[in-house]
Backbone as JSON, one array per atom type, in Angstrom:
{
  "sequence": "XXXXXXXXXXXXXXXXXXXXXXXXXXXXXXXXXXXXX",
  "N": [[-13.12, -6.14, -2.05], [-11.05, -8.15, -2.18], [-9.3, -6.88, -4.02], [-8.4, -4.75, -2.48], [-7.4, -5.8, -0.85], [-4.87, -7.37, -1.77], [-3.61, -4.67, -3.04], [-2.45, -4.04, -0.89], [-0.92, -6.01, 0.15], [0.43, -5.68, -2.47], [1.88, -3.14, -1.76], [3.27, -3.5, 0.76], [5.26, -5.5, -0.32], [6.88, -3.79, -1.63], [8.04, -2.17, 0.17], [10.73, -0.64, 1.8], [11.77, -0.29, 4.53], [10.92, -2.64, 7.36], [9.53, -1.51, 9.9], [8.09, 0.42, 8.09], [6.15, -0.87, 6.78], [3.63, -1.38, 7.51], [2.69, 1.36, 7.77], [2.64, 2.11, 5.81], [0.64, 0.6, 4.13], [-1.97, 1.22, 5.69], [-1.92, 4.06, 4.64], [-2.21, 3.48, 1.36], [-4.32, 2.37, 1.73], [-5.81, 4.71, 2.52], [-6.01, 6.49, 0.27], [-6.95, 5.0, -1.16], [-9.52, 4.69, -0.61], [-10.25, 7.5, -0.18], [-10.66, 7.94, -2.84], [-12.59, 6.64, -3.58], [-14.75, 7.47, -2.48]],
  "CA": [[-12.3, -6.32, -0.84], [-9.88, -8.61, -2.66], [-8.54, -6.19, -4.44], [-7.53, -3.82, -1.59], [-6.28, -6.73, -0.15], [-3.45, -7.28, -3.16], [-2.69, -3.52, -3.22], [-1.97, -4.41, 0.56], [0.19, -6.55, -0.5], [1.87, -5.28, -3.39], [2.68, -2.07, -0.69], [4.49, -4.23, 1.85], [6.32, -6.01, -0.85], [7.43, -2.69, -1.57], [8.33, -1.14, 1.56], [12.39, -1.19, 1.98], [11.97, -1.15, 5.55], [9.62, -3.56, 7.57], [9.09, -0.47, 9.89], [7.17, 1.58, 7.39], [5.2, -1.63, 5.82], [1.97, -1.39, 7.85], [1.92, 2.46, 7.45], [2.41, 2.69, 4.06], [-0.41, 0.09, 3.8], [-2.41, 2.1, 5.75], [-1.79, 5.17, 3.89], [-2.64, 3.22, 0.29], [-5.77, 1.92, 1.4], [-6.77, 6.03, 3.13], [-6.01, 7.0, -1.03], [-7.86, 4.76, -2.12], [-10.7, 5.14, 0.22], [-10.08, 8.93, -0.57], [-11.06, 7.9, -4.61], [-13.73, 5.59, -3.91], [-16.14, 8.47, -1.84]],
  "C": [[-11.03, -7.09, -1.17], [-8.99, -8.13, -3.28], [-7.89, -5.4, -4.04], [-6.53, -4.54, -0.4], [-4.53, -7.35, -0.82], [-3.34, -6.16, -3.32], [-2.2, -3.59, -2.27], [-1.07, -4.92, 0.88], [1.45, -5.88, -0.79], [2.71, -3.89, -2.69], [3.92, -2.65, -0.38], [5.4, -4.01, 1.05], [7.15, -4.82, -1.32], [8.01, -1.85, -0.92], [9.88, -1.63, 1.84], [11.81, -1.25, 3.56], [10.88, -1.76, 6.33], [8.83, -2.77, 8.34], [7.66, 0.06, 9.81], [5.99, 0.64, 6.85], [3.33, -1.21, 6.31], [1.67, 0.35, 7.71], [1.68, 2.65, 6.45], [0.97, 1.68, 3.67], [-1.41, 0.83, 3.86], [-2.85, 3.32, 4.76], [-2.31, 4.84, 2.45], [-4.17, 3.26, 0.71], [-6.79, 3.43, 1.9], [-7.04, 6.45, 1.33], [-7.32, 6.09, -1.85], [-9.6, 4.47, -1.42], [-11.25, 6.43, -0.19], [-11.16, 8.44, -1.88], [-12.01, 7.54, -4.64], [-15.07, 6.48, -3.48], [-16.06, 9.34, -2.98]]
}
């Protein structure tokens, strides 16, 4: 759980606008949900 919590992260910090931050979070943690089933 700590670890999807620092890709959660490192998203945001990535996200040019503030906007898009919580979808693109979103969207990481569906991929890596996706990988993990």
């Amino acid at each position: 759980m700590a670890s999807l919590r620092a890709l959660c992260t490192f998203v945001i910090s990535k996200a040019v606008d503030p906007n898009q931050r919580l979808s693109r979070c979103i969207e990481a943690l569906e991929v890596v949900l996706f990988k993990m089933s």
